[in-house]
C-alpha positions as CSV (number, residue, x, y, z in Angstrom):
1,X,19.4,-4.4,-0.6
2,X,15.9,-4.9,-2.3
3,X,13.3,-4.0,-0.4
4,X,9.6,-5.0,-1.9
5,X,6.4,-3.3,-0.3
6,X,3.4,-5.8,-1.0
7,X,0.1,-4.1,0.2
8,X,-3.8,-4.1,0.0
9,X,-4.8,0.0,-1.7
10,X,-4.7,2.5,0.7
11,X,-2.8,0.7,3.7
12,X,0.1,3.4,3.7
13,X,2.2,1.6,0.8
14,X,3.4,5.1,-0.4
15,X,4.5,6.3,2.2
16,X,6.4,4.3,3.6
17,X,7.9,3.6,-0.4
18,X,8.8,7.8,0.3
19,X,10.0,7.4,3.6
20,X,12.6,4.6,2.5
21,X,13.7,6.1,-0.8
22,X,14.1,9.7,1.2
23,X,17.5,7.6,2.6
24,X,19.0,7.0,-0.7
25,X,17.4,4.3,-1.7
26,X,16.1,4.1,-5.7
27,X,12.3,3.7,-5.7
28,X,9.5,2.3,-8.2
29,X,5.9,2.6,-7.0
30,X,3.3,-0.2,-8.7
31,X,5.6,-0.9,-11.9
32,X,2.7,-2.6,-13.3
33,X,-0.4,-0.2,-12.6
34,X,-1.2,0.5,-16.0
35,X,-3.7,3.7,-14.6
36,X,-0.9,5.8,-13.3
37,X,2.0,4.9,-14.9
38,X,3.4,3.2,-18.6
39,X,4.0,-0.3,-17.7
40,X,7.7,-1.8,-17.1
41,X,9.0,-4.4,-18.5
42,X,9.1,-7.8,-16.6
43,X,11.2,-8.8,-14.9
44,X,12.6,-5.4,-14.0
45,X,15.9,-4.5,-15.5
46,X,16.0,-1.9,-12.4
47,X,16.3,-4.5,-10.0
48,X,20.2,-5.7,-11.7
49,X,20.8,-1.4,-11.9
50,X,20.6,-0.7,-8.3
51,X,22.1,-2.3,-5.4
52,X,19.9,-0.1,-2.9
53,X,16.3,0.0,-4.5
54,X,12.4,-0.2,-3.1
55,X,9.6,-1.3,-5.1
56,X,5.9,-0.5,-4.0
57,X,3.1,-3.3,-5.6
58,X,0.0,-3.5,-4.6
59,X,-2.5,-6.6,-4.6
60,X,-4.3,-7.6,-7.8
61,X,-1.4,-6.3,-9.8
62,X,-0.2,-8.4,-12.3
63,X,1.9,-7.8,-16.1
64,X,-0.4,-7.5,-18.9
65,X,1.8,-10.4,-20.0
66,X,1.6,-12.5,-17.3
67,X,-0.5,-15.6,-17.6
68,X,-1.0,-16.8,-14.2
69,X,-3.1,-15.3,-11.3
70,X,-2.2,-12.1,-9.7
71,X,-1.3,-14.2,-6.6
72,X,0.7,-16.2,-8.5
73,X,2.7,-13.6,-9.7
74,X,3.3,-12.1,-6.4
75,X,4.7,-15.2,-5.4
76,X,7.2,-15.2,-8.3
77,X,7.9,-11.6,-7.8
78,X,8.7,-11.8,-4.3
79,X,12.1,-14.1,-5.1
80,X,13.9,-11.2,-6.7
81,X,14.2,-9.6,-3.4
82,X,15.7,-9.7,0.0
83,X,13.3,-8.3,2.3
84,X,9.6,-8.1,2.0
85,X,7.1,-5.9,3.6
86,X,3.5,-6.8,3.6
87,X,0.8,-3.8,4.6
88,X,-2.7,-4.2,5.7
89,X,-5.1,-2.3,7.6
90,X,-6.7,-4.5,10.5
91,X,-10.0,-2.1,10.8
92,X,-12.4,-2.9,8.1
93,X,-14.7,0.0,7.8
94,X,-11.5,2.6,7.9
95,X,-10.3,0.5,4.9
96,X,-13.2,0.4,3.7
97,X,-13.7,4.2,3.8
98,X,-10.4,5.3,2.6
99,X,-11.1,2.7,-0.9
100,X,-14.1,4.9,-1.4
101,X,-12.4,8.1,-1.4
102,X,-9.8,6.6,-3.8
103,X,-12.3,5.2,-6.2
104,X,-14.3,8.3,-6.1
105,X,-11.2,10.9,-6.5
106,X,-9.9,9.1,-9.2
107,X,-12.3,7.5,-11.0
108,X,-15.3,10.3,-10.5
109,X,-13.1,13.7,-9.9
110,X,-10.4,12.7,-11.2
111,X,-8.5,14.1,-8.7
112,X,-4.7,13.5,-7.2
113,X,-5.6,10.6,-4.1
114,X,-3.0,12.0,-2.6
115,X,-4.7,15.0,-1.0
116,X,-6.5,15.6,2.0
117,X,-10.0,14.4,2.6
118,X,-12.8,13.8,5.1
119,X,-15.7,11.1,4.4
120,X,-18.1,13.9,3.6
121,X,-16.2,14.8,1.0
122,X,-17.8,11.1,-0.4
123,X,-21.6,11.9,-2.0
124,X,-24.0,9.3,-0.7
125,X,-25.0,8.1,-4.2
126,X,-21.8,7.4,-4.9
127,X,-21.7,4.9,-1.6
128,X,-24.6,3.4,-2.3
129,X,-23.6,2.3,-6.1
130,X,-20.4,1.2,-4.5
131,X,-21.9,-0.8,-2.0
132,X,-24.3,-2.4,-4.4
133,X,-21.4,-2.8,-7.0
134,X,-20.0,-5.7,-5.0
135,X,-16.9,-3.2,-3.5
136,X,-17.7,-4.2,0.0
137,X,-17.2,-8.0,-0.9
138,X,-14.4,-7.0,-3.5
139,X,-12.4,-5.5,-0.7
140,X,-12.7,-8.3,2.3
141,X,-11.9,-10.9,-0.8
142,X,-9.2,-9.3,-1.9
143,X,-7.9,-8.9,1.7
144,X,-8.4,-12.3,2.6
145,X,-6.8,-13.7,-0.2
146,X,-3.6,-11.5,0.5
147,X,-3.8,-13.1,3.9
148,X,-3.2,-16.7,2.0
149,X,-0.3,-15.2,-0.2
150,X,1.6,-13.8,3.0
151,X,1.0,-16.9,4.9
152,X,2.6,-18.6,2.0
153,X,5.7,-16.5,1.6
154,X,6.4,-17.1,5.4
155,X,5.8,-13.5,6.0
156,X,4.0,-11.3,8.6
157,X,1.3,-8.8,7.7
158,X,2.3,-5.0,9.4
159,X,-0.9,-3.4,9.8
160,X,-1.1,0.4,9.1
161,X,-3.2,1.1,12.6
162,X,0.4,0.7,14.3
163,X,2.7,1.8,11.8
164,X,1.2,5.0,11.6
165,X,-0.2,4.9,14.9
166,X,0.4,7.7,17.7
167,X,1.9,5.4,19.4
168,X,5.4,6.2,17.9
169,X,7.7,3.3,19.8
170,X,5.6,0.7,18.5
171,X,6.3,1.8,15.0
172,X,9.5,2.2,16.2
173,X,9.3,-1.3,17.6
174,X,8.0,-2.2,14.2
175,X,10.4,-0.8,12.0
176,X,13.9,-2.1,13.5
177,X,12.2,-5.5,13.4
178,X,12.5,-4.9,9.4
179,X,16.4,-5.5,9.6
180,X,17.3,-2.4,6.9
181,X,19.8,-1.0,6.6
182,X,18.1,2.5,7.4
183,X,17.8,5.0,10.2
184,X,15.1,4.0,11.5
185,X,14.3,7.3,14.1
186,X,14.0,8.8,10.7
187,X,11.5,6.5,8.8
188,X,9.3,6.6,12.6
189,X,9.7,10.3,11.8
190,X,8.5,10.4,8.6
191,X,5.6,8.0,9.3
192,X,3.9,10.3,12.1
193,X,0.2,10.0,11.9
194,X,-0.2,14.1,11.5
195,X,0.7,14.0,7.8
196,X,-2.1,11.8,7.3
197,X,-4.6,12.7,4.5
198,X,-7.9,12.2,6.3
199,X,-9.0,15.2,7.9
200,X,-11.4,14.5,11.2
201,X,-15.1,14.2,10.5
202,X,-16.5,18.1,10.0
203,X,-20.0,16.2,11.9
204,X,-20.7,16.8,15.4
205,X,-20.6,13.2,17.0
């Protein structure tokens, strides 16, 4: 089966990539994110080497040979696979929280995302010139216009509030709905909210 993880940045698109490929399935995460990886080709030749495979792209991705819009693209994409996952996060400011770590690790830091973190780990400054860089608007755009491609492709959005909530038979609930051909105990396992990466705030509320 291929399996294709479509997903706004930060709304638990890796993990769940890890969880899926821990049960033998052959994984590529963001194939075309030229900042972490050497871009494949297109179409992927993987996709005709593996009868069990998982591919992780995220919104606003696109082949630096591709013409059209990223949306377009996604669109296209999609039809080389048989099951498609779309990830969101449904609270804003979370989202909107976790982006800033990522932009700030990487881009500032440049640091592994993958790490722990808490929000004042994030230097005001660096919030502000966010905020006044358009990455507030940048993120509800880019979330809305992921809402469009999803509804187009027929799909439904799984939001990462209950797929890595603590309540477990929701994500259970969640996962079977999938139809893979996985154990799906294990992938609610694996997805447990306390290997998150935030840590709780350090403040007293």
């Amino acid at each position: 089966m291929k399996i294709l993880i479509i997903g706004i940045a930060r709304s638990g698109t890796t993990s769940l990539l890890r969880g899926i490929s821990s049960q033998g399935f052959y994984d590529i995460g963001e194939p075309y994110n030229k900042w972490v990886r050497s871009e494949l080709a297109y179409p992927l030749e993987e996709l005709d080497k593996h009868d069990n495979i998982v591919v992780k792209h995220i919104a606003l991705q696109k082949p630096k040979n591709y013409k059209g819009t990223w949306i377009e693209f996604l669109i296209e994409f999609s039809k080389s696979f048989d099951r498609i996952i779309f990830l969101d996060r449904s609270d804003f400011e979370e989202h909107y929280e976790s982006i800033l770590n990522l932009w700030y690790k990487s881009h500032i830091q440049k640091q592994s995302v993958m790490s722990k973190w808490s929000s004042e780990d994030i230097p005001d400054l660096f919030r502000v010139g966010f905020a006044s860089g358009g990455g507030r608007h940048a993120l509800q755009k880019e979330k809305d216009e992921f809402k469009e491609v999803v509804k187009t492709l027929n799909g439904n959005i799984t939001f990462y509030e209950d797929l890595y909530g603590n309540d477990r038979d929701k994500s259970l609930e969640i996962i079977s709905s999938w139809n893979l051909p996985l154990k799906n105990s294990e992938l609610c396992l694996y997805l447990n909210p306390k290997y998150k990466l935030k840590k709780d705030s350090k403040k007293l509320l």
